[in-house]
C-alpha positions as CSV (number, residue, x, y, z in Angstrom):
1,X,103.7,100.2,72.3
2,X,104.4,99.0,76.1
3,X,102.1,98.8,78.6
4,X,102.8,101.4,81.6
5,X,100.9,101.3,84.8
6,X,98.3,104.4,85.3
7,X,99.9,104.4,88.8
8,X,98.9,107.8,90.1
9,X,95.1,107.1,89.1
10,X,95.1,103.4,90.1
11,X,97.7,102.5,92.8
12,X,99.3,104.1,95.8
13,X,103.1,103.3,94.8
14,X,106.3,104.8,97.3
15,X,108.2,107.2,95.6
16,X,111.5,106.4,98.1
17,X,113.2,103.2,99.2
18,X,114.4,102.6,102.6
19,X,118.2,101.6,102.8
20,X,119.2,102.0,98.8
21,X,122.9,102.6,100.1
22,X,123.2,99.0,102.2
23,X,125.1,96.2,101.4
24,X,123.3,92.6,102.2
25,X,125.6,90.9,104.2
26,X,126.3,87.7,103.1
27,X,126.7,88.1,99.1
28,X,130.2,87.5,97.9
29,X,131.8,90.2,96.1
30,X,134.0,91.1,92.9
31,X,136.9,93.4,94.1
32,X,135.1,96.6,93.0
33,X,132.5,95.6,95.4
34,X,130.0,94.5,93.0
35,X,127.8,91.3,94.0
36,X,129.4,88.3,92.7
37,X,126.8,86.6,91.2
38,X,129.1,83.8,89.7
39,X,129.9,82.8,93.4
40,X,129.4,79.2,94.5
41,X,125.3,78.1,95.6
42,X,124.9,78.8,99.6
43,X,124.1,75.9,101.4
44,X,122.4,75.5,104.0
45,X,123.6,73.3,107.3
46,X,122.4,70.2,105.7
47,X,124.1,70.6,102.4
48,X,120.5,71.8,101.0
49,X,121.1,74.6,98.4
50,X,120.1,77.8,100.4
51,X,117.1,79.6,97.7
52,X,116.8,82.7,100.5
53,X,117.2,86.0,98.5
54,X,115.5,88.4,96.4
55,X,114.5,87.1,93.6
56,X,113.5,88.8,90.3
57,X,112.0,87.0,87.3
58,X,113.1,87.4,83.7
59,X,109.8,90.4,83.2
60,X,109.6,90.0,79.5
61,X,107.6,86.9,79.2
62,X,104.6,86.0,76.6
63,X,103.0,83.5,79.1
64,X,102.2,86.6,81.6
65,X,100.0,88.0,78.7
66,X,98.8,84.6,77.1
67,X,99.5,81.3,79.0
68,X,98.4,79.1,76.7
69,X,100.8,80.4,73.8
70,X,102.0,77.1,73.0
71,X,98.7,75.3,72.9
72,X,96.3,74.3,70.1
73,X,93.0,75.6,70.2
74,X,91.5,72.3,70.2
75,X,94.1,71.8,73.9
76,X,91.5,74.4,75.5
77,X,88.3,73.1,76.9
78,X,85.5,75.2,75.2
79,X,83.9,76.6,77.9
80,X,87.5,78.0,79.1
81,X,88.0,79.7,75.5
82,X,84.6,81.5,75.5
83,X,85.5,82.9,79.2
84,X,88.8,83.9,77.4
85,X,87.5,85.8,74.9
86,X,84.8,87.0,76.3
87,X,87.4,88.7,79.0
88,X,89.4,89.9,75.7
89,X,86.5,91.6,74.4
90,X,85.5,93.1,78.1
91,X,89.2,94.4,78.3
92,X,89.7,92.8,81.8
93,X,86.9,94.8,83.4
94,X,86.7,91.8,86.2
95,X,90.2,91.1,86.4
96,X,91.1,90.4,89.8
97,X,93.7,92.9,89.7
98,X,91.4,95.5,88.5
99,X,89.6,94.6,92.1
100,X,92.5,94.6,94.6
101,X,92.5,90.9,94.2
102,X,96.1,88.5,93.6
103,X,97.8,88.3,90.3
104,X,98.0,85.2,88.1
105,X,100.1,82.8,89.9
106,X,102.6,82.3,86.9
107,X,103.4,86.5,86.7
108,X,104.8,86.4,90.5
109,X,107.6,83.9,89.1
110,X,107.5,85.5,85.3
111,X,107.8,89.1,86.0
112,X,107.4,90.0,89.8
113,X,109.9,90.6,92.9
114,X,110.0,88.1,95.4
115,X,112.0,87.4,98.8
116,X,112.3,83.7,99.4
117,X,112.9,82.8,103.1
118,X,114.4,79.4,103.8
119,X,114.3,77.4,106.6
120,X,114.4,73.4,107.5
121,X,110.5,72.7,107.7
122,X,108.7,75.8,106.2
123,X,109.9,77.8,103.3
124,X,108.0,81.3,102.4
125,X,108.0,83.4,99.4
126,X,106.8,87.2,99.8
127,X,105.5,88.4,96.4
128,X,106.6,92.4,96.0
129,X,103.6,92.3,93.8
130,X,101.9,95.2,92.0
131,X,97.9,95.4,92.2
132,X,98.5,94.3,95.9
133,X,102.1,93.9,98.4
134,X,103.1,91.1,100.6
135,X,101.7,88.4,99.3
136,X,103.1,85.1,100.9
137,X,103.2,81.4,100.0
138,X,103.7,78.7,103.0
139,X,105.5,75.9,101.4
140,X,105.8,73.2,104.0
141,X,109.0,71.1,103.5
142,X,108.9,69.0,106.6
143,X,107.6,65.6,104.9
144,X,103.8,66.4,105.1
145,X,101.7,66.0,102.1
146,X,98.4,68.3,100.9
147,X,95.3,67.8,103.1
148,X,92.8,65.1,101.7
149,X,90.3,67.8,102.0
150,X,91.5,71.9,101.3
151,X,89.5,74.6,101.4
152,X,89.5,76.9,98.3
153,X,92.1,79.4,98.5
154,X,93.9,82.1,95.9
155,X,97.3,80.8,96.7
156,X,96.5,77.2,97.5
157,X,98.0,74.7,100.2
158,X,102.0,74.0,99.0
159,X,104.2,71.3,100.1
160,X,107.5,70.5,99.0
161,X,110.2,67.9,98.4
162,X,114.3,68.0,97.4
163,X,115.0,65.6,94.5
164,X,119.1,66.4,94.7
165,X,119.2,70.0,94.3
166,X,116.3,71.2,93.2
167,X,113.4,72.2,95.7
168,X,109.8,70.6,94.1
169,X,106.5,72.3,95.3
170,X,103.3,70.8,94.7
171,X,100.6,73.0,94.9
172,X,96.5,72.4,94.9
173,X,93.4,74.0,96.3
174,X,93.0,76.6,94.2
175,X,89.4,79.0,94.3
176,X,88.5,79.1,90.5
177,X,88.5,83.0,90.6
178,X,92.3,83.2,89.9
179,X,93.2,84.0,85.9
180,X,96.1,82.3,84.8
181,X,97.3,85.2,82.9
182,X,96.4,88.9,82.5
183,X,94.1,88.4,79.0
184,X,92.5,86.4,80.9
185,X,92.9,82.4,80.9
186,X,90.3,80.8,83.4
187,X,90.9,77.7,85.4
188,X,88.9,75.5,87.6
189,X,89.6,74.3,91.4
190,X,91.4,70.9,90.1
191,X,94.6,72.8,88.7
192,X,97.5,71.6,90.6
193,X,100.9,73.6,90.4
194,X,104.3,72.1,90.2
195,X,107.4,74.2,90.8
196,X,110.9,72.8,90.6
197,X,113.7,75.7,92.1
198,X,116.9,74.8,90.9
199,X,120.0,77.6,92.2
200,X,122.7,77.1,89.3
201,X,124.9,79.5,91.5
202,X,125.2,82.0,93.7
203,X,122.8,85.0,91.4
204,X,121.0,82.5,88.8
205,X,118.0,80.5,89.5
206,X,116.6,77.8,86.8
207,X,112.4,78.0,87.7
208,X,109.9,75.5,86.0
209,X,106.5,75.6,86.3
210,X,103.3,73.0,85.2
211,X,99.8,73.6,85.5
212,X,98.1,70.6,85.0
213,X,94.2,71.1,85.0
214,X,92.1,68.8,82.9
215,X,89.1,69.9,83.5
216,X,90.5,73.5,81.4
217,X,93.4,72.0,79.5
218,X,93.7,68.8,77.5
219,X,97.2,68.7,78.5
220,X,99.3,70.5,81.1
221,X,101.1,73.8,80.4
222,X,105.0,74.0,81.4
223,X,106.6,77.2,81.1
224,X,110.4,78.0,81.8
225,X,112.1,81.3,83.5
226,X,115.7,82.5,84.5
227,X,115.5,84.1,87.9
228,X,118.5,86.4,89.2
229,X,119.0,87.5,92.5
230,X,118.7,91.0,93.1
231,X,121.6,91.7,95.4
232,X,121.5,94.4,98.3
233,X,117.4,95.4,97.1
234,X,115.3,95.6,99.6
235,X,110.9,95.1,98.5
236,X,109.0,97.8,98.5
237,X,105.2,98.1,100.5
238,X,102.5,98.3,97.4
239,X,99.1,99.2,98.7
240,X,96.0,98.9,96.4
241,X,93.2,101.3,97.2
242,X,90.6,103.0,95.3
243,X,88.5,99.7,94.1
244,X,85.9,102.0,93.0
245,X,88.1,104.2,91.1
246,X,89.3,101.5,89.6
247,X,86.4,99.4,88.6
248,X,85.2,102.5,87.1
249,X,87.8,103.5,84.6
250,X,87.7,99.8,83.3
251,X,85.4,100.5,79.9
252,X,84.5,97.0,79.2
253,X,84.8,97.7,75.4
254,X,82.5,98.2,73.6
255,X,81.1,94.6,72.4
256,X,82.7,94.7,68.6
257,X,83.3,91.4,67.3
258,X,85.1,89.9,64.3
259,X,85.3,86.0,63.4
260,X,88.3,84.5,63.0
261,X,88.8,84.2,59.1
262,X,87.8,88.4,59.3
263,X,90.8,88.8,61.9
264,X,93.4,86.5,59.3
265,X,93.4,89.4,57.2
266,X,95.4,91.7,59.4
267,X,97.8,88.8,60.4
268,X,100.9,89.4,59.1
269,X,104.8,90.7,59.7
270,X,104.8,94.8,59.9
271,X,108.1,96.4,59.6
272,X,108.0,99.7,62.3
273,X,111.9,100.5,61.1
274,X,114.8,98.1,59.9
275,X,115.1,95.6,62.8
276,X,112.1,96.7,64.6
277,X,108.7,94.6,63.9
278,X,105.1,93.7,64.9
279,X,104.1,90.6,64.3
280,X,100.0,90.0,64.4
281,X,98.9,86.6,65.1
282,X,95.5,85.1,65.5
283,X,93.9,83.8,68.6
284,X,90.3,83.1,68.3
285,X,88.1,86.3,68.4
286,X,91.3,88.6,68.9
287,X,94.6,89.6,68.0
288,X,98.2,89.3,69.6
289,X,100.5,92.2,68.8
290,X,104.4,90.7,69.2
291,X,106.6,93.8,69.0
292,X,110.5,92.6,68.1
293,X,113.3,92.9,69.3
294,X,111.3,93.9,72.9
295,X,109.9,91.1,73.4
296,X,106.5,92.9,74.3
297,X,103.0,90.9,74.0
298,X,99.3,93.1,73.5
299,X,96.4,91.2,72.9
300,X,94.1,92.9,71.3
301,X,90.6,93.2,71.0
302,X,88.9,95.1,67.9
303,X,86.6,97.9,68.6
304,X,85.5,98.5,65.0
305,X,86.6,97.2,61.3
306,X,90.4,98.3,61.6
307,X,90.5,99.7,65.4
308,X,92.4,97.6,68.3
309,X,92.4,98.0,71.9
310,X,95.7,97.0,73.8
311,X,95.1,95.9,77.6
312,X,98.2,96.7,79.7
313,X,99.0,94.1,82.5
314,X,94.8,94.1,84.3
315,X,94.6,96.8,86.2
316,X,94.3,99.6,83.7
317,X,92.1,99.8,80.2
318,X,95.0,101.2,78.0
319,X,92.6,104.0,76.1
320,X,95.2,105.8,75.0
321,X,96.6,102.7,73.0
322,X,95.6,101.3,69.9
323,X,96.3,99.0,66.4
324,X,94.7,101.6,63.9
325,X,95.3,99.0,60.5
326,X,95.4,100.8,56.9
327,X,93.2,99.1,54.0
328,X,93.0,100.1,50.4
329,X,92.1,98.2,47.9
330,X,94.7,95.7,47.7
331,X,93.7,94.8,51.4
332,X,96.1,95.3,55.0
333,X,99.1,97.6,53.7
334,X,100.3,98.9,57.2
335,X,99.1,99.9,60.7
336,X,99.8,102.8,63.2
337,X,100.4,101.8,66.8
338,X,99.2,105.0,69.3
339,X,100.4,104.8,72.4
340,X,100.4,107.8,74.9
341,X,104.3,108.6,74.0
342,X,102.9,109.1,70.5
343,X,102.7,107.1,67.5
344,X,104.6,105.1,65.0
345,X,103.4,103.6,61.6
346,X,104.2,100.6,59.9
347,X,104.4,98.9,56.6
348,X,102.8,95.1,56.1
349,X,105.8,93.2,54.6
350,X,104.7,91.2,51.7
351,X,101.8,90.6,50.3
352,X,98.2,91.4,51.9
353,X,95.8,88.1,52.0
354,X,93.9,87.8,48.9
355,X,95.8,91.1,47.6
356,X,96.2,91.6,44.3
């Protein structure tokens, strides 16, 4: 089961892309005329490492779906993990994708198309985007630091330094309306962002990320990605329209609930075909679907006893997708995933909890 845009129903996406034959000047080249993305780092006139380009992030990532993956529950504040779930269980009906609003600042770097823009004192980054196009990041690299006093904003004041080679963007005034992920992870106005930009060479970009908010987390969240530059592609306009058709296709669920120890029955390793698995993991009032060797994250949220709603990526209620689990009397033997390009079952490897 992946998630898929409803893109006709939700978003007004180009069908065409302007100049798909044109070569970027500038990009060194193998002899068949391929980009050589092996080449040497760029530099600019001051021996800084040039980071211009279009950059694409490594789009398989479980921190786009669930950004605290690697935390403890007791690392999450407690009001934070009831907004969570509570947004699980609504399936993302006031996401601020579903209303025209920015994406979660870690999916632009995670999964998004971006054009980075270089120059001395200001360096921008123009977000492709999805829900909404051209979103752009000032990052002020000409020695000033962040105001003593910033108004709340979705993208927040940035300001950056060059330890060696690597660019380092500090980032704060945040409104507290941004989620950090599509499930839904909130965050208050004190997170502060740090970005370190490392190009390794000429295609291949080493990206960290820390959010640091106390006030949410007990400790700060670092995530990883590879970027590569995507050579001779040009972004593409993406224009969200339709708010009210939008808001209005987002069901809400339907209120179901399970506690935790009920959901620890269904977790478990389900085997779809040899070397293809779903993995079901617990996380609080909901479940997290792990499909292998994809890669691909669903959190789930239960609509009755053995019923599972997946949410795709915020803007669209994935109906027509669902975790259906099998019980008899030995407990969880298998589930069927149904996803609108049909269905596939699977069989619980090992033994169910408290089977017999």
């Amino acid at each position: 089961m992946k998630a898929t845009l409803f893109a006709a129903i939700f978003l007004s996406l180009p069908l065409t892309a302007q100049w798909l034959t044109y070569k970027t000047p500038g990009i060194p080249r193998t002899p068949d005329g391929k980009p050589n993305l092996s080449a040497p780092v760029p530099r600019t006139a001051d021996g800084k490492p040039d980071l211009s380009g279009v950059w694409r992030g490594p789009r398989t990532s479980v921190y786009t779906q669930n950004i605290a993956a690697d935390l403890k529950p007791n690392e999450i504040q407690p009001w934070a993990q009831a907004v969570y779930q509570q947004h699980v269980r609504n399936l993302g009906a006031d996401s601020p994708r579903a209303h025209c609003l920015p994406d979660p600042p870690p999916y632009y770097h995670l999964a998004g198309l971006a054009r980075i823009v270089q120059t001395p004192a200001l360096t921008l980054i123009v977000n492709e985007g999805v829900s909404n196009s051209g979103v752009t990041r000032s990052i002020f690299t000409d020695g000033r630091g962040l105001p003593e006093e910033m108004n709340p904003t979705w993208l927040g004041y940035s300001v950056g330094r060059w330890e060696g080679d690597t660019l380092v963007v500090t980032t704060g005034g945040f409104n507290d309306k941004t989620w950090l992920d599509f499930s839904g992870h909130p965050h208050s106005e004190a997170l502060r962002i740090t970005e370190r930009f490392h190009r390794r060479d000429f295609g291949h970009m080493n990206f960290e990320m820390t959010l640091d908010d106390p006030k949410t987390f007990t400790r700060p969240i670092t995530v990883k990605a590879d970027k590569t530059l995507a050579a001779d592609m040009e972004l593409l306009e993406t224009i969200c329209e339709n708010n009210d058709q939008i808001v209005s296709h987002l069901s809400g669920g339907n209120g179901f609930r399970l506690s935790p120890e009920a959901l620890a029955e269904y977790a478990g390793t389900y085997e779809v075909k040899p070397g293809h698995e779903a993995v079901v993991t617990v996380d609080g009032e909901s479940l997290v679907l792990h499909l292998n060797p994809s890669g691909d994250v669903q959190i789930l949220a239960p609509q009755s006893e053995t019923t599972f709603v997946g949410r795709g990526n915020g803007t669209e209620v994935l109906t027509g997708d669902q975790v259906e689990f099998v019980k008899d009397s030995r407990g969880v033997t298998g589930l069927t995933l149904r996803a609108r390009n049909g269905e596939q079952n699977a069989v619980r490897k090992g033994a169910a909890p408290g089977g017999r």
